[in-house]
N, C-alpha and C positions, 0 to 999 in steps of 0.2 A: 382526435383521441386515438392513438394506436389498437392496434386490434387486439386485445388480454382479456382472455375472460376464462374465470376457473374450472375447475371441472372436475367427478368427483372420483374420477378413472383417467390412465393414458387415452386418447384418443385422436388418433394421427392420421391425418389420409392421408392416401399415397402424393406423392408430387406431382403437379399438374404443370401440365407446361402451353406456352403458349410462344407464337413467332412474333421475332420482330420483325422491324421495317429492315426493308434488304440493304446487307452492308459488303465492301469488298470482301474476299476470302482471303484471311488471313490466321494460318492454322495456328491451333494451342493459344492463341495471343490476345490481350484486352478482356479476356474475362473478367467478371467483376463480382463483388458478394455485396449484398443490402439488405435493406429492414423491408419488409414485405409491403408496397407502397413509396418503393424509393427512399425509406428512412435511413439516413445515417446510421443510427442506434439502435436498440431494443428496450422499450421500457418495458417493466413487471411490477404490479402490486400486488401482494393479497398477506394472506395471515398465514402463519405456519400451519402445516399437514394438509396446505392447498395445492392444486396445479394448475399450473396457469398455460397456456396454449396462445401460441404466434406462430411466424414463417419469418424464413430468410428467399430472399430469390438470390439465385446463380442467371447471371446473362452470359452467353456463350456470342458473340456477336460473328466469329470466324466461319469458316468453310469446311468444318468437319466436326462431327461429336468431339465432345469433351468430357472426359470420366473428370470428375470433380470429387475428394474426399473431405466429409465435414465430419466435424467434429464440437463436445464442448465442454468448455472449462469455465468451470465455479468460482474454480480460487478457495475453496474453502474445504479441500483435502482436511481431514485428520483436525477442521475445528470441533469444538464442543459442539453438540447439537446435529452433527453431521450425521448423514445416513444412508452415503453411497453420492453417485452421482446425483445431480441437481436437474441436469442437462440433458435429455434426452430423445433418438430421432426413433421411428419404428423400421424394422425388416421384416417385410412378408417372410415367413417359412412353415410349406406345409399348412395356406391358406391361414394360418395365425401368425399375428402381428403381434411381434419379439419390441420392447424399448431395449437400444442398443447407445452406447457412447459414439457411435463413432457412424458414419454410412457415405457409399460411395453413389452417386448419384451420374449417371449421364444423360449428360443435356445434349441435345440435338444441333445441328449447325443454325445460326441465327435463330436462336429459341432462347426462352427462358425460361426458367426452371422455379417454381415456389414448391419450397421442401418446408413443410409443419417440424416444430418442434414442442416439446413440453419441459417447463421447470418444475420440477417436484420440488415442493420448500416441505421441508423436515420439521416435523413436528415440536420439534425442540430446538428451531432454529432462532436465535436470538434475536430481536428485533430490529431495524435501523439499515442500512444501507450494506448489499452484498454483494461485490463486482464479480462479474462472468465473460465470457465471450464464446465466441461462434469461428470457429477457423477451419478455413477450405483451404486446400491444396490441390494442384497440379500445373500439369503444363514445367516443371520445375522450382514454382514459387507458392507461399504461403499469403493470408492477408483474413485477418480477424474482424470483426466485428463485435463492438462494445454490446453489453449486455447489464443494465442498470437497473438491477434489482433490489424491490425495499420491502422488507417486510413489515406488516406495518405492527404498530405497537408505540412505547414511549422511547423517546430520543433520549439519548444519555453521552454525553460528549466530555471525555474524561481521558485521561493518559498520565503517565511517568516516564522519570528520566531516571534510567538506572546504569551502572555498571559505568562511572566517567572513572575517565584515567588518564596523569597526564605523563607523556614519555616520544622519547622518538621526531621529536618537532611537530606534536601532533595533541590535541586534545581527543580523543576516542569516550564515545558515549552510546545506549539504545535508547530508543524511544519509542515506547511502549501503546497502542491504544486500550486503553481499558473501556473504552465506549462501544457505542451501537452504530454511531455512524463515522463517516468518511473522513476524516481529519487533513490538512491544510498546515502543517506547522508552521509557527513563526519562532525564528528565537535569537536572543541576545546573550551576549555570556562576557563575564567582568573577571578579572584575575584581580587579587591584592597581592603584595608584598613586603617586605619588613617595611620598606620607608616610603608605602601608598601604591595606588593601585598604576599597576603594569600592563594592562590591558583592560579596554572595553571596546565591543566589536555591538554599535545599535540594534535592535529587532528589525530582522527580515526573514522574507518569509522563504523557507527550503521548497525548493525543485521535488517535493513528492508528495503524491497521496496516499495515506495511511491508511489499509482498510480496518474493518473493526476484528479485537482480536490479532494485529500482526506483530510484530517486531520488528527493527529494523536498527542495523547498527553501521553507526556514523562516524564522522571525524572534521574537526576542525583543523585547519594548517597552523601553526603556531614556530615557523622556523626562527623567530626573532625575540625568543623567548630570552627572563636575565639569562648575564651568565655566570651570576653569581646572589641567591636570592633563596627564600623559601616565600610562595608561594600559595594561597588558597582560592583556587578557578571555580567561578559559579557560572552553571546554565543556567536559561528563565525560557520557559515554552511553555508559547500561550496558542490558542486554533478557536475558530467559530465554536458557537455555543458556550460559553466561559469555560470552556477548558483550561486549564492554567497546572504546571508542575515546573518544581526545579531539583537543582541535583550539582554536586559540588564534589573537590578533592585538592590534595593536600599536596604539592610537591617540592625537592628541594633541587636544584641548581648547582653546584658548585665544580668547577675546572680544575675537574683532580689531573688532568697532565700538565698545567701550569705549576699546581702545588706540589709535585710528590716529593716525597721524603719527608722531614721534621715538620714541613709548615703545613702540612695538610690536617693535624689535628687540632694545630693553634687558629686555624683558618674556618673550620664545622663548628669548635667552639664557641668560635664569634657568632658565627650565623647562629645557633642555636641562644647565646643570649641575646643578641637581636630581638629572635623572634617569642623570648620568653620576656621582655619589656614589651614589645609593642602589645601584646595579649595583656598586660595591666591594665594598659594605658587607650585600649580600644576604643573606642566611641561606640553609641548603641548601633544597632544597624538600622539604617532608617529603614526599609522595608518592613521590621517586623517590631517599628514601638521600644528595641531592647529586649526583647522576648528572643529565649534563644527555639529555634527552629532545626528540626531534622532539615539532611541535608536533600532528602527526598521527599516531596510530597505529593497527594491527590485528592483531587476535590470532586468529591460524588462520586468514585468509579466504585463497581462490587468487591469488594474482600474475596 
């Protein structure tokens, strides 16, 4: 079990260091940042308007001190619930101990350095998973350390898809978490067109993690789109915990430098009765029974 335990004040000691086993000298070079105990990571639990108290070690393993600057980030700047930094180390000054964002630490040659930090969780912090990190600098390079904090309370895994548009050889949409925790998207998206559907691209799952509270705006490639057509593209994005939303838009197609002059209104004509029979003549949507549906939904997320 990692070392987390809350506390009802900052309370940091100073950095303690200790030597390693003797290594070649090799200045500035090989340092390293970890979880206090060799951990990869940082776990945190507790409940909002607590503080929770861990270490990171710096290993300096070279042949001369090493000024190391740490630092840390929340990630959750300017969310609701926020109340300054989350992240914080202490600076002696004046025999009182400052919580500070940021502190410069030097580790000795073949030594290693355990630096205390504290999370402050805001009293108004929303429940569910809040990503952070721990980042040292020097020597000319940087290197963070994950920081996997949850506040606890109930889970709520919820999102939307807003703002699709289609244009450019591209489908452009955001996607929204309206939950508490960490989101995984997967999504699949179907295009119809006057005379059946012109695209369907299976559910997979996207290259990112959503924290709770982000936004993030997307794009799907679609260079092989008609080129003579109108159009209606649906997403479908679905992530652990039943979270499920979709979202849709309306576009029309047509090769006005092929058409210009006289035929280009005889030509939108068409497409527009095209697409004012096939709207007669539509079939229910199996998705939703025949029930017509916004083109945006969510399930369980707060108003």
């Amino acid at each position: 079990m990692p070392y987390v335990r809350p506390a009802s004040a900052l309370a940091l000691a100073v950095a303690c260091a200790s030597p390693l086993v003797a290594a070649p000298a090799v200045a500035d070079a090989g340092w390293s940042l970890g979880g206090a105990g060799g951990r990869p990571y940082v776990y945190a639990e507790g409940e909002p308007g607590t503080v929770l108290e861990d270490a990171v070690s710096v290993r300096n393993p070279g042949g001369r001190p090493l000024t190391v600057r740490l630092s840390g980030d929340h990630g959750e700047r300017g969310a609701p619930g926020d109340s300054g930094p989350w992240i914080a180390f202490a600076r002696t000054t004046g025999g009182h101990r400052i919580p500070v964002r940021t502190l410069a630490v030097t580790v000795p040659a073949r030594t290693r350095a355990d630096v205390p930090f504290t999370v402050v969780v805001p009293a108004g912090a929303a429940p569910g998973d809040h990503p952070g990190s721990i980042v040292a600098s020097a020597g000319g390079r940087s290197t963070a350390l994950r920081l996997r904090l949850r506040v606890v309370g109930p889970a709520l895994s919820a999102l939307t898809v807003e703002h699709v548009a289609v244009g450019g050889g591209r489908i452009s949409y955001e996607l929204v978490n309206r939950g508490t925790t960490v989101l995984t998207p997967r999504l699949a998206v179907r295009a119809d067109g006057v005379l059946g559907r012109v695209l369907d691209r299976p559910e997979r799952t996207l290259p990112l993690d959503l924290p709770p509270g982000r936004r993030v705006r997307l794009a799907e490639p679609w260079p092989h789109h008609p080129a003579l057509d109108a159009v209606h593209v649906r997403l479908m994005v679905t992530a652990a915990g039943g979270a499920h939303a979709s979202g849709g838009a309306s576009a029309r197609f047509v090769p006005w430098g092929a058409v210009a002059g006289g035929g280009t209104g005889l030509l939108a004509a068409a497409v527009a009765g095209a697409v004012v029979r096939r709207r007669r003549h539509r079939p229910p949507d199996r998705l939703t029974g025949g029930r017509a549906r916004p083109d945006a939904e969510l399930t369980g997320a707060p108003r």
